[in-house]
C-alpha positions in Angstrom: 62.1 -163.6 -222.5 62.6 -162.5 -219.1 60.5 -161.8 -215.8 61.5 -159.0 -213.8 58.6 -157.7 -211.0 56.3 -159.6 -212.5 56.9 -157.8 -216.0 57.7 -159.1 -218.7 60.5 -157.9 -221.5 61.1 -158.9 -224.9 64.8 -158.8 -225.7 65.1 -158.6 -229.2 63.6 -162.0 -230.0 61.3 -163.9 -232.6 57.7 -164.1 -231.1 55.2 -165.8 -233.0 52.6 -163.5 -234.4 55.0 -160.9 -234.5 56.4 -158.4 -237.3 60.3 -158.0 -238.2 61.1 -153.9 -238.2 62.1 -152.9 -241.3 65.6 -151.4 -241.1 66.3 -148.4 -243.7 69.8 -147.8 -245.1 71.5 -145.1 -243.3 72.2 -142.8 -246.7 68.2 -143.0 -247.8 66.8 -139.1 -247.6 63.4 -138.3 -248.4 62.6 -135.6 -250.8 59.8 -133.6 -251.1 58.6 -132.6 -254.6 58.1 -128.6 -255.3 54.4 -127.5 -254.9 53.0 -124.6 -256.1 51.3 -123.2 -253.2 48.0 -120.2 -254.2 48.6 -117.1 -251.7 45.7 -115.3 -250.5 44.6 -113.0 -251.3 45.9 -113.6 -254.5 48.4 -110.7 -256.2 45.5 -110.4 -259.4 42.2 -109.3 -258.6 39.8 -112.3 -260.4 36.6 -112.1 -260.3 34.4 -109.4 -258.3 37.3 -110.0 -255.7 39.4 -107.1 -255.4 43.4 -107.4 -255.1 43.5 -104.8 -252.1 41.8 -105.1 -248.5 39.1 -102.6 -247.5 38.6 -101.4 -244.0 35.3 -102.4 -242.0 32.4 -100.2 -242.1 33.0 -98.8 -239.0 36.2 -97.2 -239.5 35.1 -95.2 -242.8 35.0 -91.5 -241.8 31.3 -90.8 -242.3 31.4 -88.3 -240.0 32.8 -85.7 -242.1 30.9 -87.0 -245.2 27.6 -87.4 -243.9 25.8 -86.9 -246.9 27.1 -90.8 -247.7 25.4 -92.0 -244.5 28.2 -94.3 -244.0 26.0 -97.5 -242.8 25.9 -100.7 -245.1 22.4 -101.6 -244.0 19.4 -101.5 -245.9 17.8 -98.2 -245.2 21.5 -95.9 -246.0 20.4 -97.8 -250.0 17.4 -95.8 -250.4 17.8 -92.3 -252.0 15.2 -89.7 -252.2 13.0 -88.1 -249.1 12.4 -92.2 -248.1 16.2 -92.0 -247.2 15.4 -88.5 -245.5 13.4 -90.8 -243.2 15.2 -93.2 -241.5 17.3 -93.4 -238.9 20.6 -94.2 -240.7 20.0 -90.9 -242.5 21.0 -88.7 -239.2 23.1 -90.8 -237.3 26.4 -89.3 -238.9 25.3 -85.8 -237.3 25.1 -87.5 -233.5 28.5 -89.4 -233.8 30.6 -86.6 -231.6 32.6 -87.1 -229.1 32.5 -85.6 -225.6 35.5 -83.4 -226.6 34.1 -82.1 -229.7 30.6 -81.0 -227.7 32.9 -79.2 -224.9 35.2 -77.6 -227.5 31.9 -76.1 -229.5 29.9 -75.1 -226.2 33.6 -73.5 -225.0 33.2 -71.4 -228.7 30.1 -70.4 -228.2 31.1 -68.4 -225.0 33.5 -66.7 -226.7 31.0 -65.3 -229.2 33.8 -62.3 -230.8 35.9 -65.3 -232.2 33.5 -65.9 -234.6 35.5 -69.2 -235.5 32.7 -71.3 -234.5 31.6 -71.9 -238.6 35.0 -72.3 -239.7 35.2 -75.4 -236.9 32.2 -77.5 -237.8 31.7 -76.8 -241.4 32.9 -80.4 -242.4 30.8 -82.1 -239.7 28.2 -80.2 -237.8 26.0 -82.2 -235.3 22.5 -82.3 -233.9 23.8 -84.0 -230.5 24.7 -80.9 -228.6 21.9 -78.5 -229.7 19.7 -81.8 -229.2 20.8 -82.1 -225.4 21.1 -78.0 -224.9 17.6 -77.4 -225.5 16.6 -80.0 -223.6 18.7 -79.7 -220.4 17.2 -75.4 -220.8 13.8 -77.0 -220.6 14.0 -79.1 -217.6 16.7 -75.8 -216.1 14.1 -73.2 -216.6 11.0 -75.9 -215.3 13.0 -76.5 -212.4 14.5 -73.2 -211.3 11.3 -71.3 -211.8 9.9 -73.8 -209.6 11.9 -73.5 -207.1 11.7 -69.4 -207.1 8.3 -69.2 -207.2 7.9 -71.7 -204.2 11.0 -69.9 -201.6 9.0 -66.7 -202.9 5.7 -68.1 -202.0 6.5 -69.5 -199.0 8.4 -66.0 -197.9 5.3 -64.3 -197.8 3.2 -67.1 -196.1 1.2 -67.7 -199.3 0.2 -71.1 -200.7 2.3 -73.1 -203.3 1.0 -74.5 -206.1 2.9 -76.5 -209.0 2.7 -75.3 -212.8 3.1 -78.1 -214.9 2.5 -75.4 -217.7 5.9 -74.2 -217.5 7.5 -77.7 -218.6 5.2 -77.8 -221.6 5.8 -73.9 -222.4 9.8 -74.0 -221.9 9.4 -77.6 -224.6 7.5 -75.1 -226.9 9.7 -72.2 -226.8 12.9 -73.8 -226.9 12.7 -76.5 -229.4 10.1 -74.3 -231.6 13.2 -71.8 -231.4 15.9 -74.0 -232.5 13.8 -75.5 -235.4 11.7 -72.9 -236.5 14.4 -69.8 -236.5 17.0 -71.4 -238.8 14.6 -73.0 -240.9 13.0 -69.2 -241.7 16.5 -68.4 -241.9 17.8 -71.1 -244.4 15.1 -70.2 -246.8 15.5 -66.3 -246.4 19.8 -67.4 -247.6 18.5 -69.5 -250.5 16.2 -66.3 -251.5 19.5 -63.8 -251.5 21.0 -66.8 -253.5 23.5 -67.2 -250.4 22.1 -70.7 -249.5 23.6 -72.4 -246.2 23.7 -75.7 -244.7 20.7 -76.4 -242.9 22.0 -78.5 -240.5 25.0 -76.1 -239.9 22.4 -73.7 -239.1 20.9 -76.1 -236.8 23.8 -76.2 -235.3 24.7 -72.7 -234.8 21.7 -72.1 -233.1 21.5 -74.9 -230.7 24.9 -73.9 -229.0 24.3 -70.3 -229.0 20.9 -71.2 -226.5 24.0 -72.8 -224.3 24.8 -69.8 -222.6 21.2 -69.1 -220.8 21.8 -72.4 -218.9 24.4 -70.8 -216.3 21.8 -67.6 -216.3 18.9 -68.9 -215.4 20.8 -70.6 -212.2 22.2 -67.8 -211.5 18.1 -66.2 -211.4 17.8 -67.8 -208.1 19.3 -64.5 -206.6 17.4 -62.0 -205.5 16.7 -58.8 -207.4 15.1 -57.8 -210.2 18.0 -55.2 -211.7 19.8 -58.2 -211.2 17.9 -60.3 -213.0 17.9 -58.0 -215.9 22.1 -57.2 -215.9 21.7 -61.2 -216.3 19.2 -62.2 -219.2 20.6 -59.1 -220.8 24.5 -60.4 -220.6 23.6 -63.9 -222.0 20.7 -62.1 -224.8 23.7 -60.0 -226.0 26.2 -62.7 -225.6 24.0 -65.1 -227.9 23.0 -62.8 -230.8 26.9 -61.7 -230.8 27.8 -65.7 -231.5 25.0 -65.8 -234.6 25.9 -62.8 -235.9 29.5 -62.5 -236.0 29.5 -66.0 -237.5 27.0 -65.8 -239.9 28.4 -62.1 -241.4 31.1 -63.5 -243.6 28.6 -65.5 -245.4 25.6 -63.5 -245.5 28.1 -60.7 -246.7 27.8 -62.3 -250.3 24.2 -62.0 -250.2 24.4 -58.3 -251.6 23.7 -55.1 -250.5 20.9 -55.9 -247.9 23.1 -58.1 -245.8 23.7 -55.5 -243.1 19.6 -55.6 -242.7 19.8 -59.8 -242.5 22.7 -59.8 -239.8 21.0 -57.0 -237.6 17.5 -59.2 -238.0 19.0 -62.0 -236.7 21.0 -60.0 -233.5 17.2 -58.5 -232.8 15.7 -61.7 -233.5 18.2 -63.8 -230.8 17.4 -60.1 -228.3 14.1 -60.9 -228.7 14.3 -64.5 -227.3 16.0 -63.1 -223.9 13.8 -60.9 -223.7 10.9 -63.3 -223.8 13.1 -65.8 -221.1 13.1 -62.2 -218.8 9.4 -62.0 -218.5 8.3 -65.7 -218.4 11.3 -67.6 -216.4 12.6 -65.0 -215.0 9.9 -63.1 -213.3 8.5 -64.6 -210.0 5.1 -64.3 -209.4 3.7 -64.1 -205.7 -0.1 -65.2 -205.6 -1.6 -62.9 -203.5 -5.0 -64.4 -201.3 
């Protein structure tokens, strides 16, 4: 035993208390016996396991198939009108992109395509007509607002709000959307030409797109003006239902000439209505 730095080092001696290494012969090798390792998954399916591995929930395309609601939750299990009712039931019809909403309005300002149907067969949605009725309402609330008060104020007449226009514009333009195609979805199944409801739904909502841009554009002055306008976007929307519901209501029979003009009238009929209520500014005179 030495002392070094006030350390001190055992050189290879006997202390007491102390355990002799065990010294193994140079040629020993240790072996390892063969074990039969399970892989998982396994190769056979066992069991209610199966062999192959799905992907999640969320990457199954229920968009296109949204009659399989394509949510593993409790409410997509229930069939009947209770599925009808919850909230799992229409969520396939709001997953849409940006692009896909841009790419449909774009369509529906083309109305002599008449591709629009052939586009969103496989997957319609309620986002866009959703947010285009609803963007016309607060437009045509706001705009004729605005008119009537530069016009009031103009003449040196008192401005009053109307907060009967929001409530009116709510009426006319959601009662539009939903009422119209649901009278025409049962008039199809009558003629034994039946069409998607929600297809339908959708048709319509984008075709109201195009009065967006024309009631900004009513701020100008002028009421020829103002009629050149409504009359451009009327004509431009009943063109868009029309052209793309004619190939399918053509199977309805003879009378499918009397269905498609209906429908042009019926959408004429709507601009018409937008001329004399949003369109017309009214100067209270005291």
């Amino acid at each position: 035993m030495m002392s070094s730095g006030g350390y001190t080092s055992i050189e290879n001696q006997k202390v007491s208390g102390s355990v002799a290494a065990v010294s193994l012969p140079e040629s020993s090798a240790v072996k390892f016996t063969d074990s039969k390792l399970q892989t998982f998954p396994p190769s056979e399916s066992q069991g209610k396991i199966a062999g192959t591995v799905n992907p999640p929930s969320d990457a199954d395309d229920t968009f296109s198939k949204p009659a399989m609601g394509g949510s593993n939750s409790d409410d997509s299990q229930q069939t009947g009108w209770l599925g009808k009712l919850t909230v799992a039931a229409y969520k396939p019809y709001f997953d849409v992109d940006t692009q896909d909403v841009l790419e449909r309005i774009k369509d529906s300002l083309f109305p002599f395509k008449g591709s629009f149907n052939e586009k969103t067969s496989e997957h319609p949605d309620l986002y866009g007509p959703f947010w285009i009725c609803t963007t016309l309402i607060f437009v045509a609330a706001a705009i004729g607002t605005f008119v009537t008060y530069l016009a009031q104020k103009l003449h040196h007449k008192e401005w009053e709000y109307d907060i009967n226009l929001v409530t009116w514009s709510a009426g006319l333009f959601y009662g539009y959307a939903t009422v119209v195609p649901l009278g025409l979805y049962v008039i199809l199944k009558y003629f034994s030409a039946p069409a998607g409801l929600v297809q339908l739904f959708c048709l319509y909502g984008y075709s109201l797109f195009v009065f967006i841009p024309a009631l900004c554009l009513s701020i100008v002055p002028g009421e020829i003006f103002r009629w050149i306008l409504v009359g451009i976007a009327g004509f431009m929307s009943a063109t868009f239902v029309a052209i793309n519901l004619r190939a399918h209501i053509m199977t309805a029979g003879e009378r499918w000439f009397l269905i498609v003009v209906g429908i042009f009238l019926l959408q004429l009929a709507l601009s018409v209505v937008l001329r004399l209520y949003c369109f017309t500014v009214n100067v209270v005179k005291k």
